[in-house]
ZATORVEX-128024 format. One line per 10 residues: their letters; for each residue x, y, z of N, C-alpha, C, CB. Coordinates in steps of 0.1 Angstrom, whole numbers, plus 5000, padded with zeros to 4 digits. Glycine has a CB too. Example, Ala and Ser with C-alpha at 12.3 -4.5 7.8 and 13.67 -1.06 7.14 Angstrom:
BEGIN
as	5132 4943 5078 5123 4955 5078 5132 4967 5078 5113 4955 5090 ~ 5128 4978 5071 5137 4989 5071 5129 5000 5079 5141 4994 5057
//
This chain:
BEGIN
xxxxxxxxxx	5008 4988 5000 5000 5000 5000 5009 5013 5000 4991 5000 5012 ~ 5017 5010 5007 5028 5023 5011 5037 5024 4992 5042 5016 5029 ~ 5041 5016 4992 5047 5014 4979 5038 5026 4964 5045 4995 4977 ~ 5025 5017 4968 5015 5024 4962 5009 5037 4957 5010 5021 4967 ~ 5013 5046 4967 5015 5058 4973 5019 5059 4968 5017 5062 4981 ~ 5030 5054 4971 5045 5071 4966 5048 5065 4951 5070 5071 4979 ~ 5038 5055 4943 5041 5058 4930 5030 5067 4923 5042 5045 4924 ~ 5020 5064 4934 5008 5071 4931 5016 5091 4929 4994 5067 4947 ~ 5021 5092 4941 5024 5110 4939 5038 5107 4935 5022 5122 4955 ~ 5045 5099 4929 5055 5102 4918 5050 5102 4905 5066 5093 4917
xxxxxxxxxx	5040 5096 4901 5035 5096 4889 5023 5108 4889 5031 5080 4885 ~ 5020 5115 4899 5011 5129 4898 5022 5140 4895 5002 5134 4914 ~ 5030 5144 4903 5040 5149 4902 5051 5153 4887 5045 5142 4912 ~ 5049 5138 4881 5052 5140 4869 5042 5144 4856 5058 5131 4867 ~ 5031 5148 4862 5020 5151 4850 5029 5161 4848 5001 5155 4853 ~ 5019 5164 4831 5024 5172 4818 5021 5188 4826 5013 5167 4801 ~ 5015 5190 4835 5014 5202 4836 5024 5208 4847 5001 5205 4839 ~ 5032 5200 4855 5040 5201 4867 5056 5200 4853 5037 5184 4882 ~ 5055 5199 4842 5070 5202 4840 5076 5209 4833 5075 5195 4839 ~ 5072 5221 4831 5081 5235 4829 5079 5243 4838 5078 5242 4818
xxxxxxxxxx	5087 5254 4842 5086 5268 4849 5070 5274 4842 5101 5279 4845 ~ 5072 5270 4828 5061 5283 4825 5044 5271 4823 5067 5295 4804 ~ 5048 5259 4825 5034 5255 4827 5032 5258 4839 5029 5243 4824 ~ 5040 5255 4852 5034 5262 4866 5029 5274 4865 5044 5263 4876 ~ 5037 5282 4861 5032 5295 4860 5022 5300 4858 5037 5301 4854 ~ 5016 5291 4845 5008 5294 4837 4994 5283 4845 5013 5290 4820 ~ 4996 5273 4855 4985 5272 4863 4985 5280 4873 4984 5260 4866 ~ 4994 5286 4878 4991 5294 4891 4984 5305 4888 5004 5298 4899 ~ 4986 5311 4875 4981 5324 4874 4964 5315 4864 4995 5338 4863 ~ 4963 5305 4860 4950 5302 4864 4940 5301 4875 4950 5295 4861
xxxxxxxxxx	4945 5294 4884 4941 5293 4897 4940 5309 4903 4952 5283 4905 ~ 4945 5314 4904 4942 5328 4906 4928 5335 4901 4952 5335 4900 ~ 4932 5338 4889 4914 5341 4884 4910 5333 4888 4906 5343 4871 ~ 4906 5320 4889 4896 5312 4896 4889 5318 4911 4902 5299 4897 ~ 4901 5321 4915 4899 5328 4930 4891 5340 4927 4913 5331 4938 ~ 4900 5349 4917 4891 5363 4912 4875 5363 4913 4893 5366 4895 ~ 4872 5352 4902 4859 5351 4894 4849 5342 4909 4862 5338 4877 ~ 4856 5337 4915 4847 5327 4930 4841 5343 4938 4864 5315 4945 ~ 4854 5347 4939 4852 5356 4955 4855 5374 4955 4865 5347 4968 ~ 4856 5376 4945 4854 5392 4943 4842 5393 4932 4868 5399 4937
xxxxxxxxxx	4830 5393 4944 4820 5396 4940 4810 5406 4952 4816 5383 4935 ~ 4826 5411 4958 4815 5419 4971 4810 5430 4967 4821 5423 4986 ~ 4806 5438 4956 4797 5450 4955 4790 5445 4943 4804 5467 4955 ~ 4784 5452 4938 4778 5453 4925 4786 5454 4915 4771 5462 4923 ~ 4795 5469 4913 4806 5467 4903 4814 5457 4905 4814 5478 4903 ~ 4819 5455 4912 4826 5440 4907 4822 5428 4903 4833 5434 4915 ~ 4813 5425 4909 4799 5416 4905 4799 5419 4890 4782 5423 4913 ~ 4797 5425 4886 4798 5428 4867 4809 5425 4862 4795 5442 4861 ~ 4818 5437 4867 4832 5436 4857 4842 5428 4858 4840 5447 4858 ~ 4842 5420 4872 4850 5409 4875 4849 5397 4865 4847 5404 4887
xxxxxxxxxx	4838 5391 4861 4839 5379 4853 4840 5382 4843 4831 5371 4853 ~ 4839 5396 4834 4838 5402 4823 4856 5401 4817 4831 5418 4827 ~ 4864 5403 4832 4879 5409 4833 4883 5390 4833 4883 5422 4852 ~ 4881 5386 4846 4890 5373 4847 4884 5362 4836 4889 5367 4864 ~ 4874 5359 4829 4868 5351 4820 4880 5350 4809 4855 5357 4815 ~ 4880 5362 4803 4891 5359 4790 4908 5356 4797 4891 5376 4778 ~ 4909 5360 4812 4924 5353 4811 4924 5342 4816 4935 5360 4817 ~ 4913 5335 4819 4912 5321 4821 4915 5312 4808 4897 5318 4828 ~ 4906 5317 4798 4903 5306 4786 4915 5314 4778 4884 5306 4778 ~ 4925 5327 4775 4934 5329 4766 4945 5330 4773 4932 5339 4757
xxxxxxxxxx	4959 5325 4769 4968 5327 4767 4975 5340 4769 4968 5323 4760 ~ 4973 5343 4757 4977 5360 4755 4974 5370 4768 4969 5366 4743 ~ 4961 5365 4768 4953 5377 4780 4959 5374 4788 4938 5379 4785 ~ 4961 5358 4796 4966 5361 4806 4976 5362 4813 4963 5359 4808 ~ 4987 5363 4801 5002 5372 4800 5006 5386 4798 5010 5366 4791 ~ 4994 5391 4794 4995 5408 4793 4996 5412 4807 4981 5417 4785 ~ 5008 5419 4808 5016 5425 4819 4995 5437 4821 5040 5437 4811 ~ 4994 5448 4813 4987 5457 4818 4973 5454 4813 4993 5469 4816 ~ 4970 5435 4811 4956 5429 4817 4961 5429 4831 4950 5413 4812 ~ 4968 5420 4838 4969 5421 4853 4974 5437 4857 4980 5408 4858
xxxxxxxxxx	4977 5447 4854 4978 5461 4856 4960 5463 4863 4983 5470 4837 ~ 4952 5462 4849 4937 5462 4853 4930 5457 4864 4932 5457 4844 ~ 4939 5444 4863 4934 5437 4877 4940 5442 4890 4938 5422 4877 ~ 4954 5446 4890 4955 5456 4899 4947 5468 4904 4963 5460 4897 ~ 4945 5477 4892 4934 5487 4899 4922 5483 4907 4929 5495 4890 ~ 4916 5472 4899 4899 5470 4905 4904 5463 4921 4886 5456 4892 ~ 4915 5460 4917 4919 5449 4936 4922 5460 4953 4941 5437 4935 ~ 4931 5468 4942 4933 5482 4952 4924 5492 4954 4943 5490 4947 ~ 4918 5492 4945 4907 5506 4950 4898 5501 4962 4895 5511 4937 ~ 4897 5488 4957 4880 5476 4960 4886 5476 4979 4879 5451 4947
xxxxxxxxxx	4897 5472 4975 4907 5464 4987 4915 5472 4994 4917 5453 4980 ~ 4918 5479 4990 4933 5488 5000 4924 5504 5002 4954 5491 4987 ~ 4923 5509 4991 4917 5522 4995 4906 5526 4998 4919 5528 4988 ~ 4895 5518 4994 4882 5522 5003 4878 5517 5017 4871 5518 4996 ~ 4891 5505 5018 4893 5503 5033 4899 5514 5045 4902 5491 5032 ~ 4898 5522 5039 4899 5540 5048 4890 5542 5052 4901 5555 5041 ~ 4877 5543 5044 4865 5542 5044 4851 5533 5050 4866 5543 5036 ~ 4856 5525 5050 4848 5513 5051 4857 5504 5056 4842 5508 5038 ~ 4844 5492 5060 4850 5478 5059 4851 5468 5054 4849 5474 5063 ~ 4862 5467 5055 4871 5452 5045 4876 5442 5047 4881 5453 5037
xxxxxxxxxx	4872 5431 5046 4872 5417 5055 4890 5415 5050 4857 5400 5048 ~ 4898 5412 5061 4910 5410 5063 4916 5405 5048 4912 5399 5074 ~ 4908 5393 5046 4919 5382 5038 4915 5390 5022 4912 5358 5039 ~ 4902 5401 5020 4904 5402 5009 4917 5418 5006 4887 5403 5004 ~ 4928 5422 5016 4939 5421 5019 4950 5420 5006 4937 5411 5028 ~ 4946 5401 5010 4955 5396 5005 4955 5391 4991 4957 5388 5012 ~ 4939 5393 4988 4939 5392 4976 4950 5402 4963 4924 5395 4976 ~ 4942 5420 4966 4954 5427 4963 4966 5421 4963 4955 5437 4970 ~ 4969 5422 4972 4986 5422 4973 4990 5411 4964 4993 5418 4990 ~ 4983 5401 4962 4990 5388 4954 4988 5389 4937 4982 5371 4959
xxxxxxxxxx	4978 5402 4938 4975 5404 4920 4987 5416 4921 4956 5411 4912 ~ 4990 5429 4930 5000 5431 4925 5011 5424 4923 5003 5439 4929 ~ 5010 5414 4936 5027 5409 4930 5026 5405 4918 5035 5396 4938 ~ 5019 5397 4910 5017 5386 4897 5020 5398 4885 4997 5376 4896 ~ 5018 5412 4893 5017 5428 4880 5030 5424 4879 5013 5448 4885 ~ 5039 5433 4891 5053 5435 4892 5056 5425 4885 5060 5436 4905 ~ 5058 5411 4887 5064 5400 4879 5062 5398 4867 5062 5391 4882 ~ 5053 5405 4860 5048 5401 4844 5055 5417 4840 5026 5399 4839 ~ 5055 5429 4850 5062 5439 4839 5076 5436 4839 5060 5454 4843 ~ 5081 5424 4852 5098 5420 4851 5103 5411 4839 5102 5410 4864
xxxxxxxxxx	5088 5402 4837 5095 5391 4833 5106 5391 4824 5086 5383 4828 ~ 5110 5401 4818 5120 5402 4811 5137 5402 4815 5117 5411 4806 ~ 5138 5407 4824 5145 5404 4840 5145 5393 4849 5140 5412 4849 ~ 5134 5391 4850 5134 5379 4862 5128 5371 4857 5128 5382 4878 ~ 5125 5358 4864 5118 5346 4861 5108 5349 4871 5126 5332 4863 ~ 5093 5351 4869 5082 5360 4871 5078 5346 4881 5072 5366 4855 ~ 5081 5335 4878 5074 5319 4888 5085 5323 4901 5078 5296 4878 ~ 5099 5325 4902 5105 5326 4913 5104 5335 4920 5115 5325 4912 ~ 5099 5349 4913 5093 5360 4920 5082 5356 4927 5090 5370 4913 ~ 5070 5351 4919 5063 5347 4926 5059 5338 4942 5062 5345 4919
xxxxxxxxxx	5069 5329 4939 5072 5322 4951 5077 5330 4965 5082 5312 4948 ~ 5090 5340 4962 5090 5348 4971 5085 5359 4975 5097 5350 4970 ~ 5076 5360 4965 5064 5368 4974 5052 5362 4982 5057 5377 4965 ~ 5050 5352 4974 5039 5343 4987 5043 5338 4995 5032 5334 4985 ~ 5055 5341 5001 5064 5333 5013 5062 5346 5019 5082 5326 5012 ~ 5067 5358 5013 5064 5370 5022 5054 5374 5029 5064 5377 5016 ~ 5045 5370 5024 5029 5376 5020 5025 5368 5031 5020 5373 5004 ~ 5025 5354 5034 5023 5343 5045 5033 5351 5060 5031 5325 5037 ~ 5043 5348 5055 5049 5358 5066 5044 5369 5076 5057 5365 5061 ~ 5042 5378 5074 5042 5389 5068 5025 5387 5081 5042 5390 5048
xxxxxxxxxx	5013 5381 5069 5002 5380 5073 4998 5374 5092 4998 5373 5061 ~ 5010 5364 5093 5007 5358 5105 5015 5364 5113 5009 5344 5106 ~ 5025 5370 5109 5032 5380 5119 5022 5391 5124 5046 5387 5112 ~ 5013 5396 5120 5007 5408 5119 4997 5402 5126 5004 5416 5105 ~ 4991 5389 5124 4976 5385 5130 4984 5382 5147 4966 5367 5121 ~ 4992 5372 5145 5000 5368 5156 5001 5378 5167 5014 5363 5152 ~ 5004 5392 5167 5011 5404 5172 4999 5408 5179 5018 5414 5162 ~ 4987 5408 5169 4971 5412 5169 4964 5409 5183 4963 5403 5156 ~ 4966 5395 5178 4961 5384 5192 4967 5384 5206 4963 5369 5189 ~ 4981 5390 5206 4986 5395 5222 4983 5405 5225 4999 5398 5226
xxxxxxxxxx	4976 5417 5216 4975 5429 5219 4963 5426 5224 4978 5440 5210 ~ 4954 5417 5223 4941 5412 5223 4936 5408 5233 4939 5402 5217 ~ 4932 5411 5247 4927 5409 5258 4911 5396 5256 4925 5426 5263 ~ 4906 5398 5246 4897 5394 5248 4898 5377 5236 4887 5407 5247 ~ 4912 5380 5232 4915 5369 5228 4926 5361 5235 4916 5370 5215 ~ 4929 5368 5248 4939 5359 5254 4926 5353 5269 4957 5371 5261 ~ 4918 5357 5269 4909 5354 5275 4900 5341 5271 4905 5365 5276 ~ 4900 5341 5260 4889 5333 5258 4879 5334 5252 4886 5331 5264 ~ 4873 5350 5253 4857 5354 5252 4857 5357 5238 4852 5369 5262 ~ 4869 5359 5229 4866 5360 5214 4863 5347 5205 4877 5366 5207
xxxxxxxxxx	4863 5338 5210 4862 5325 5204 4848 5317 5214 4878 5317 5206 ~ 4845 5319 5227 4831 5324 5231 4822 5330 5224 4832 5331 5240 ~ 4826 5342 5215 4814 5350 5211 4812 5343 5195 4817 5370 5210 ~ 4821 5341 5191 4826 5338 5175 4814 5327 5173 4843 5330 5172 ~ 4824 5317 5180 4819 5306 5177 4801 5301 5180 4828 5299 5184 ~ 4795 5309 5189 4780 5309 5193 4772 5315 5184 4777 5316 5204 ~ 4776 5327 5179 4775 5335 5167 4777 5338 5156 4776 5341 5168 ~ 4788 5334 5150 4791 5339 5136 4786 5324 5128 4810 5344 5135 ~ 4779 5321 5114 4774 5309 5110 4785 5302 5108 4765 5309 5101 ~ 4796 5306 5103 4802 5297 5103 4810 5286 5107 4803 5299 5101
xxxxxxxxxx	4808 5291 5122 4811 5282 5133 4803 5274 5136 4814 5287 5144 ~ 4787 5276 5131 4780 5262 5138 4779 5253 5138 4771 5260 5138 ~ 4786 5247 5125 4786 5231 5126 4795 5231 5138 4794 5223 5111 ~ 4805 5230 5140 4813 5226 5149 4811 5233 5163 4824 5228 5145 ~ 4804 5238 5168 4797 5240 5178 4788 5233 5182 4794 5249 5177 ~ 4782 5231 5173 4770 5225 5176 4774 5209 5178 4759 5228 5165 ~ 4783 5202 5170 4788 5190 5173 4799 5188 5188 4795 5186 5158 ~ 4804 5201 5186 4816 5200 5196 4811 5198 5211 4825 5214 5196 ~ 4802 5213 5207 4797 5217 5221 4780 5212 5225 4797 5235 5221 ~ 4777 5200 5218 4761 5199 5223 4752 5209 5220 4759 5197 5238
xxxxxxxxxx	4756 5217 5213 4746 5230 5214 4734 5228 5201 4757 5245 5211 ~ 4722 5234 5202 4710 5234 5193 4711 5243 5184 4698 5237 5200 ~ 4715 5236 5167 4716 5248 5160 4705 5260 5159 4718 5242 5148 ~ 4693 5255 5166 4683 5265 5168 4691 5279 5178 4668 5256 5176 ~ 4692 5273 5188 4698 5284 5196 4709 5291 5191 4703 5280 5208 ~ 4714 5286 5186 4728 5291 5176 4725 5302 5168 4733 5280 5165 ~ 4712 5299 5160 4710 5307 5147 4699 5318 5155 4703 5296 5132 ~ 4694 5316 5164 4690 5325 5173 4699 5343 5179 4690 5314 5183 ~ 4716 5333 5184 4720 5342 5183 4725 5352 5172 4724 5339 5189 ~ 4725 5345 5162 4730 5353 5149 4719 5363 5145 4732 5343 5136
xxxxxxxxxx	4705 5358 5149 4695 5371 5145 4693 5379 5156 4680 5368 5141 ~ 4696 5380 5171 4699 5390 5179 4715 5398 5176 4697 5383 5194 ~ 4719 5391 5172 4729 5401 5169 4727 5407 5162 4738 5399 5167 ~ 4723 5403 5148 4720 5412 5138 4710 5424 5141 4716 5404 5128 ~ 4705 5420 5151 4692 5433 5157 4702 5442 5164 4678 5427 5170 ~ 4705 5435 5171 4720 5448 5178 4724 5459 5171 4736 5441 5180 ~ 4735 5449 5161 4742 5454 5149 4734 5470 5143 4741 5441 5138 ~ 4722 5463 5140 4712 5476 5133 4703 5483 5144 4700 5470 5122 ~ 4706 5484 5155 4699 5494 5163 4701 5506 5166 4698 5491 5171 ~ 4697 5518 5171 4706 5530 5177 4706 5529 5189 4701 5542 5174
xxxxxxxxxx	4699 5521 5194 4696 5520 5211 4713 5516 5216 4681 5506 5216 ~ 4716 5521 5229 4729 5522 5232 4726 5512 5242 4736 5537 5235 ~ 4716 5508 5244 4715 5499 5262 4708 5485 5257 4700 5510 5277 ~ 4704 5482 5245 4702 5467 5246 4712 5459 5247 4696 5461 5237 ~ 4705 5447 5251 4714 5436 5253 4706 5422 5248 4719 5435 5269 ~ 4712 5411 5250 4708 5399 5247 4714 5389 5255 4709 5397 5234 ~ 4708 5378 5260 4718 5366 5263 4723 5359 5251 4712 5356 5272 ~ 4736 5354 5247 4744 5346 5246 4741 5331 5243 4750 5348 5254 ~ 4734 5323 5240 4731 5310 5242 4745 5299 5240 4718 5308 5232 ~ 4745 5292 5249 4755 5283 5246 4769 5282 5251 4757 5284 5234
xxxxxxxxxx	4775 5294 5258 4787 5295 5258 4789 5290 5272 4792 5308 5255 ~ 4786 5284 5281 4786 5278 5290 4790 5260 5289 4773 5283 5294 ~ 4788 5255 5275 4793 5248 5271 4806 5247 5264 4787 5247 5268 ~ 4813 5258 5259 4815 5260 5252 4833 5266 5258 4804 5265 5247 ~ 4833 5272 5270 4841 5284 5277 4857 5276 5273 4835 5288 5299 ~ 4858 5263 5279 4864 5257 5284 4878 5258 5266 4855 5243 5292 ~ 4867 5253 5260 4873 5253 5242 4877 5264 5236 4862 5249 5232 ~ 4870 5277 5241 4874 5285 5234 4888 5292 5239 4862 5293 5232 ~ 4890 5286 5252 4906 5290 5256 4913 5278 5248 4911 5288 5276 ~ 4912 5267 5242 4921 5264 5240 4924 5266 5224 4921 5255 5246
xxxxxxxxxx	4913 5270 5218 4913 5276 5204 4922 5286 5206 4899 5281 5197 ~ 4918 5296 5215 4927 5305 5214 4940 5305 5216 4924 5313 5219 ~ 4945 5296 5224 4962 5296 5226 4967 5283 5218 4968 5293 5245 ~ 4960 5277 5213 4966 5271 5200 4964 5275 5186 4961 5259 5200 ~ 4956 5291 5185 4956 5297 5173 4966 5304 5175 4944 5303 5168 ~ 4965 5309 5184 4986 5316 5188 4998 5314 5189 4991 5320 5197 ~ 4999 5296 5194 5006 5293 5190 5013 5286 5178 5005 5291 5196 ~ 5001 5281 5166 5004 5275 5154 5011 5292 5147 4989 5265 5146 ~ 4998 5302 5149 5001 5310 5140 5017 5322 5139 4988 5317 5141 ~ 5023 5319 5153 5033 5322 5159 5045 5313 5148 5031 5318 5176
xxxxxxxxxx	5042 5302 5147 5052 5292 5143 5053 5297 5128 5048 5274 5146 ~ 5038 5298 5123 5040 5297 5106 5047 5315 5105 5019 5294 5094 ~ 5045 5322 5114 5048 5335 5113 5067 5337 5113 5040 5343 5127 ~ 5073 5331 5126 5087 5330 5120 5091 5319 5114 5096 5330 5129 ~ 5089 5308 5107 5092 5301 5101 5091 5306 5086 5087 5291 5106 ~ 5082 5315 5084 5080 5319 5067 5088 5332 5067 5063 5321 5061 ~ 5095 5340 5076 5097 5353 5076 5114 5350 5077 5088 5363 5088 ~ 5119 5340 5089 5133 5337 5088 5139 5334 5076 5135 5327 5096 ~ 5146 5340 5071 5159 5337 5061 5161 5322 5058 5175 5343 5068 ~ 5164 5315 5047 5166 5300 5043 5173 5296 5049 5169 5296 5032
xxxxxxxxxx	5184 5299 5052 5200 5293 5063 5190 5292 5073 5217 5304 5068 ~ 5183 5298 5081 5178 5293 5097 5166 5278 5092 5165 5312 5107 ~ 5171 5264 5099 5164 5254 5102 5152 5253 5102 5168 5251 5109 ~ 5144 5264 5110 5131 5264 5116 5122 5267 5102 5129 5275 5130 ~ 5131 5277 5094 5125 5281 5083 5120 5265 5070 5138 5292 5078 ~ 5128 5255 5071 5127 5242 5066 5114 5239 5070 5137 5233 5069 ~ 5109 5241 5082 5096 5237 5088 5085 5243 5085 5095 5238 5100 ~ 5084 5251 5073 5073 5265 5073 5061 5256 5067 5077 5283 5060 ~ 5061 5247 5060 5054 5239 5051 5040 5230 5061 5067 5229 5042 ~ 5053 5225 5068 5049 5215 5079 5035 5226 5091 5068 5210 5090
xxxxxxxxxx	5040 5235 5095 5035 5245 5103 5019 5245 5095 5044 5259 5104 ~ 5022 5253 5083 5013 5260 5075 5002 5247 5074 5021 5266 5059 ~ 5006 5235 5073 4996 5221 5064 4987 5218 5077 5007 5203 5057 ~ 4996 5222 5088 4986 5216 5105 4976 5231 5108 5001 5213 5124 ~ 4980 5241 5103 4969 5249 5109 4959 5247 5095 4973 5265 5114 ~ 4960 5248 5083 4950 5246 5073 4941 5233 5080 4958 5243 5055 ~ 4944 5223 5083 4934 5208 5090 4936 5210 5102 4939 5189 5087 ~ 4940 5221 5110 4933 5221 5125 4924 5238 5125 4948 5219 5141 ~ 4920 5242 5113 4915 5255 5112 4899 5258 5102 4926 5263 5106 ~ 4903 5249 5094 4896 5252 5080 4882 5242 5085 4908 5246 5063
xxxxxxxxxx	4885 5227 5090 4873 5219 5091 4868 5229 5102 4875 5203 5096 ~ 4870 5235 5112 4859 5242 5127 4858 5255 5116 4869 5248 5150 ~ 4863 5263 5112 4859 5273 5107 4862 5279 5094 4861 5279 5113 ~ 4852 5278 5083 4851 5278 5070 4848 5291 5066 4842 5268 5066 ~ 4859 5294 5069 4863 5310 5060 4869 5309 5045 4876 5318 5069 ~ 4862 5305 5037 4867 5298 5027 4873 5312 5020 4855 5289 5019 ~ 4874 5323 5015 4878 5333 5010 4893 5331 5016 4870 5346 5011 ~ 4899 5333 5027 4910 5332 5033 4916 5322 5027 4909 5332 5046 ~ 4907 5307 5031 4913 5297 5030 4918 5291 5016 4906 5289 5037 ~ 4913 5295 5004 4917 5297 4992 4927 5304 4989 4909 5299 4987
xxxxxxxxxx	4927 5317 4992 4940 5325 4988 4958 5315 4993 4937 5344 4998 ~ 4951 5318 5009 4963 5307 5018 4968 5299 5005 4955 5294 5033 ~ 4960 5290 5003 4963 5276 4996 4970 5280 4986 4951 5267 4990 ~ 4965 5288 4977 4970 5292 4961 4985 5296 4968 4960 5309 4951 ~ 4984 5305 4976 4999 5311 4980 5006 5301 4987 4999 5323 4989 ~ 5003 5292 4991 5009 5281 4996 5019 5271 4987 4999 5275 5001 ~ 5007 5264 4980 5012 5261 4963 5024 5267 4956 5001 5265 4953 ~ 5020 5280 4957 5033 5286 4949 5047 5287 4955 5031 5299 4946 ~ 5045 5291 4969 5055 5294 4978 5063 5279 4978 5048 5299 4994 ~ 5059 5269 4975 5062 5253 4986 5073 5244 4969 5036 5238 4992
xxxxxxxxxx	5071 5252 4959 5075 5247 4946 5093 5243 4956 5074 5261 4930 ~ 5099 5234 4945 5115 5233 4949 5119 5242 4944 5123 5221 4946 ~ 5135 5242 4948 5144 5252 4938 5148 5252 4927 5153 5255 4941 ~ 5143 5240 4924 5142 5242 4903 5129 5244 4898 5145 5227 4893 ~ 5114 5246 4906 5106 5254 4907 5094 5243 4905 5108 5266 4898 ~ 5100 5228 4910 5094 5214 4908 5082 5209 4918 5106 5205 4911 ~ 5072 5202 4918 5064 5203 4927 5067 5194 4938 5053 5202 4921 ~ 5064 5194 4951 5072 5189 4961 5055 5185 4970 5086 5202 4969 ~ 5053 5173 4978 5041 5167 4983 5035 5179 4988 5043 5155 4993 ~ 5038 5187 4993 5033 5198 4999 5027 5202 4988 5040 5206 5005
xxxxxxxxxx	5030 5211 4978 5025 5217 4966 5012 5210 4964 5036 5215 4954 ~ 5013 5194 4960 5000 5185 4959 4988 5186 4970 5004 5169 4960 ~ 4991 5188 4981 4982 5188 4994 4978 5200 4991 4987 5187 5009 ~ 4983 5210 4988 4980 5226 4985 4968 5227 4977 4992 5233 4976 ~ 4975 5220 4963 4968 5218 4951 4949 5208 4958 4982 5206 4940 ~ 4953 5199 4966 4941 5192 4964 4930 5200 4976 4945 5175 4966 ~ 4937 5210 4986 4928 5217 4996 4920 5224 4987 4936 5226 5008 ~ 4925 5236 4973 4922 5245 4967 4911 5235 4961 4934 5253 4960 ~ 4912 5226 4955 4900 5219 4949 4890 5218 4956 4901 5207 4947 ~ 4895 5214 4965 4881 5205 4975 4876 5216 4989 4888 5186 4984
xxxxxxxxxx	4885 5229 4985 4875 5240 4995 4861 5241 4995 4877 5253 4992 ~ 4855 5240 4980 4844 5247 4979 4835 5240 4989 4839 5248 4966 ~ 4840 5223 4990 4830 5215 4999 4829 5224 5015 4838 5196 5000 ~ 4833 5236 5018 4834 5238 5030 4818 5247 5030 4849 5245 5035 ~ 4811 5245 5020 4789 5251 5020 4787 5241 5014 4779 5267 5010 ~ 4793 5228 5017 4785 5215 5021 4776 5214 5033 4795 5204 5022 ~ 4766 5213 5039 4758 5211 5050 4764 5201 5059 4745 5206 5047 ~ 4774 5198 5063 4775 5184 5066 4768 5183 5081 4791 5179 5064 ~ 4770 5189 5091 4755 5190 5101 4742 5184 5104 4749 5199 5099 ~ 4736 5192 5085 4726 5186 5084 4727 5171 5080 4720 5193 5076
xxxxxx	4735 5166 5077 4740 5151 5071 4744 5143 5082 4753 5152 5061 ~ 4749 5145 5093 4750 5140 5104 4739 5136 5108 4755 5146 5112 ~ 4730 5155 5113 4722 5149 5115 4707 5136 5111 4723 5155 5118 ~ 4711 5131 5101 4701 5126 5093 4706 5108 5099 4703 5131 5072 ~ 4719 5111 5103 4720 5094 5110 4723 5095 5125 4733 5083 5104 ~ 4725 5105 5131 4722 5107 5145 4711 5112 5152 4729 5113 5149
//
């Protein structure tokens, strides 16, 4: 069986699309618009012009090596993403979206200079870096996530915690989804003095300390291990770090926008130094597939034999 395996991912590894620099390239910057066209659809304008924009550099070639088509894709990422976040609010990981279409810009106006796949990689090592250093730092400054009570409120309330709440913690997805519509009454009120109870967290208290000091400490690890220099050892470990919080993060909480970008940047980052795919790259590769299953019901599927 074991044998099996490792002919099984030597003979994946050698597919026709894992062996040049520029067929990687040329899937990574597929997989990208894929991400484009999934999940930048938060206003209306983008909603239109996004599939209008990422469609043709999915299906052409050409398009989707024109240095100032991804130029274009820069602007709609930054305005959408970096600068109206002055203004408004903008969910973290779409962040990171920007940042990974400029890098892919910078590298297509290099490519004449550089090898636009090795750039790549060192920027999504950065970018990973970078990101967990900044969340990591976040969460000490965080009283209410060294406590406990942010993974208390989260997890009772936000939907995408309920599967696993509700399995973890015994809890009634009724009560659950209960709290999501008092909050949302909160949220939209002007009244300065309501309140609501909380359902559930009494079950719950004990777990959400240890979500929290094990989301600090994985995210601690992937944070110097992707940011340390290649000579430092620990840095050899970034892969390893990064693959245990994706399967001790992604099944309890299906933030799937985050958890896609991660992957893609993961993928790219994890290539070898002849820019070859390495088992990690494959796990990368097969999380990015099989995200979408994370608005699968599965809850409701349990419950149908429990």
């Amino acid at each position: 069986m074991k044998n099996k395996m490792k002919n099984y991912f030597h003979n994946l590894k050698n597919a026709e699309v894992f062996q040049s620099q520029k067929l990687l390239l040329t899937l990574s910057l597929k997989m990208l618009l894929v991400v484009i066209l999934m999940f930048m659809n938060d206003n209306g304008y983008l909603s239109i012009f996004i599939p209008v924009i990422a469609i043709p550099g999915i299906l052409f070639r050409k398009v989707r090596e024109n240095k100032y088509y991804w130029l274009s894709l820069t602007i709609f990422a930054s305005t959408f993403y970096l600068v109206l976040d002055l203004f408004g609010y903008v969910p973290n990981h779409k962040h990171i979206f920007a940042y990974l279409i400029i890098a892919v810009t910078i590298a297509m106006f290099l490519k004449d200079k550089n090898n636009p796949l090795l750039f790549l990689q060192n920027q999504s090592k950065i970018i990973i870096g970078l990101c967990f250093l900044f969340a990591s730092i976040g969460k000490f400054l965080a009283p209410e996530f060294l406590n406990g009570s942010f993974f208390e409120f989260t997890n009772s309330s936000d939907p995408r915690f309920f599967g696993f709440t509700s399995l973890i913690g015994n809890v009634d997805v009724t009560l659950l989804k209960q709290n999501e519509t008092n909050l949302n009454s909160l949220v939209n009120t002007i009244s300065t003095t309501k309140t609501y109870l909380l359902n559930g967290t009494e079950k719950i208290h004990q777990f959400g300390l240890i979500i929290s000091y094990w989301t600090i400490f994985i995210e601690s690890l992937i944070a110097i291990s992707f940011c340390l220099p290649k000579r430092f050892k620990l840095s050899k470990y970034r892969n390893i770090f990064l693959v245990v919080f994706i399967l001790t993060t992604y099944p309890i909480a299906t933030v799937t926008g985050f958890a896609i970008i991660l992957t893609l940047m993961g993928f790219i980052q994890s290539l070898d130094y002849e820019s070859k795919p390495t088992n990690y790259s494959l796990f990368y590769l097969l999380v990015f597939i099989l995200l979408p299953l994370n608005y699968f019901p599965f809850t409701r599927l349990l419950e149908l034999f429990y």
